[in-house]
C-alpha positions as CSV (number, residue, x, y, z in Angstrom):
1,X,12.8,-16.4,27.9
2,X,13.3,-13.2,30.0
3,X,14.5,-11.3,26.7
4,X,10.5,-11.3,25.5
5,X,9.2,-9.9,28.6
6,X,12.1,-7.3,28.4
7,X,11.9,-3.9,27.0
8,X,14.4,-4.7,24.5
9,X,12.3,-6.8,22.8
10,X,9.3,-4.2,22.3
11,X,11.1,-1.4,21.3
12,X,12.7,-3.7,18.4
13,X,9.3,-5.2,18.2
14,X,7.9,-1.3,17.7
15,X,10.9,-0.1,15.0
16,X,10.3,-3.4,13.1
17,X,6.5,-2.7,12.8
18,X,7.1,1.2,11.8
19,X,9.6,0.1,9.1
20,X,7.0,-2.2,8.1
21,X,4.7,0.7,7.6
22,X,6.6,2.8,5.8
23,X,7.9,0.0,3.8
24,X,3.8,-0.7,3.0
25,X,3.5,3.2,2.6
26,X,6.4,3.2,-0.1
27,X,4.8,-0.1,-1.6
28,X,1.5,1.5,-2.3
29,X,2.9,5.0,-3.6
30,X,5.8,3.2,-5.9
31,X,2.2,1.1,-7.8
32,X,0.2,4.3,-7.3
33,X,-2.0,2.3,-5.0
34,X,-4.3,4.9,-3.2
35,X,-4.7,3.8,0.5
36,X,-7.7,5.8,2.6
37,X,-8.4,5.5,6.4
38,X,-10.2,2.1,5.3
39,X,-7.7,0.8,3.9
40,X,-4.7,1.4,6.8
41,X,-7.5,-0.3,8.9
42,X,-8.0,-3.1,7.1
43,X,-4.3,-3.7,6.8
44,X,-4.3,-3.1,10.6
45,X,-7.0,-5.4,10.8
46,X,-5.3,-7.9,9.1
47,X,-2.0,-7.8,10.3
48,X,-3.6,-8.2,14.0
49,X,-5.5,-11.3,12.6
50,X,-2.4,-12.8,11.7
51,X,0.1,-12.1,15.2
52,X,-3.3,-13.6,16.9
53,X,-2.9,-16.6,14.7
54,X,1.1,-16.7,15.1
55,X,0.0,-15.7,19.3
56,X,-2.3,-18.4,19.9
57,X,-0.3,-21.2,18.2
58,X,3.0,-19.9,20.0
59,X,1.0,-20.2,23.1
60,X,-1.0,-23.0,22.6
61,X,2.0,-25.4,22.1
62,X,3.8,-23.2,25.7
63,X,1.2,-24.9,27.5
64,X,1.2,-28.0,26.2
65,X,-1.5,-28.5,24.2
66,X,-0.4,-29.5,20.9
67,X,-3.8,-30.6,19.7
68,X,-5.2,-27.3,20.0
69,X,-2.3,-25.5,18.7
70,X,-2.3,-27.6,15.4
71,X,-6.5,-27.3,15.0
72,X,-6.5,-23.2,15.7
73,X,-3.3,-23.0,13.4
74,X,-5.1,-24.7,10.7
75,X,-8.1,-22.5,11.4
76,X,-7.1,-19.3,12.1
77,X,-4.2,-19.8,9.4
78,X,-7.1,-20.6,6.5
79,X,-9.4,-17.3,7.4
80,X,-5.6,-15.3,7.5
81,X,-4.7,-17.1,4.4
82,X,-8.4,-15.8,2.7
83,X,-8.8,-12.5,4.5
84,X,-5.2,-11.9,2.8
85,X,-6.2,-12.7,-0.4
86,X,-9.1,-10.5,-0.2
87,X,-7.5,-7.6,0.8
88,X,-4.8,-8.1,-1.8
89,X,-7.4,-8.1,-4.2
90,X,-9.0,-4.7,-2.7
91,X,-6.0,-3.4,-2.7
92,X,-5.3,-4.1,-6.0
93,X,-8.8,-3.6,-7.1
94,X,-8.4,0.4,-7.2
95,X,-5.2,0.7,-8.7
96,X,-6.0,-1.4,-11.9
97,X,-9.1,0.3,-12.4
98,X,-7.7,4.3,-11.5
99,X,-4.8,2.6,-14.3
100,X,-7.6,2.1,-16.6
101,X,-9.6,5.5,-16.1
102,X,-6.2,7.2,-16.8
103,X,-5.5,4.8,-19.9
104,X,-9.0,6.0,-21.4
105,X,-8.8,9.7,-20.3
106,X,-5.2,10.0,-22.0
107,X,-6.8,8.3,-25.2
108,X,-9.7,11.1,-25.3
């Protein structure tokens, strides 16, 4: 258990979470996806949502309370599972319709 309180384990925590932005970054350029400041937040917002979800479960069942582990799983894991889908749809919300703009201005 030492190795997650160890400084090993953050820094590979901290390279895995900037790969996953640049893999996000790539994601959204490769689909011409634009992404504002509101959008990095909600991602960020998201992606918080869901370690809290993963942290409290992981914790819950540490301390021995398996109850409350599988109750705020099943909660917090519902609003993560919706919240996602909502931001997927935002996120793919722009695109189809900048797609659609371009379809109809090349037509003119």
């Amino acid at each position: 258990m030492s190795f997650f309180t160890s400084g090993l384990f953050w820094f590979l925590e901290g390279v895995l979470f900037c790969i996953f932005i640049l893999a996000v970054r790539a994601w959204a350029e490769d689909r011409s996806i634009p992404m504002p400041y509101w959008k990095w937040i909600s991602l960020g917002a998201w992606v918080f949502l869901a370690g809290f979800t993963l942290a409290f479960v992981g914790t819950s069942f540490g301390e021995g309370e398996p109850a409350a582990a599988i109750r705020g799983g099943i909660l917090f894991g519902i609003i993560v599972v919706i919240a996602g889908a909502g931001l997927w749809r935002l996120l793919k919300m722009e695109s189809s319709q900048g797609e659609e703009k371009l379809a109809t201005e090349t037509e003119e």
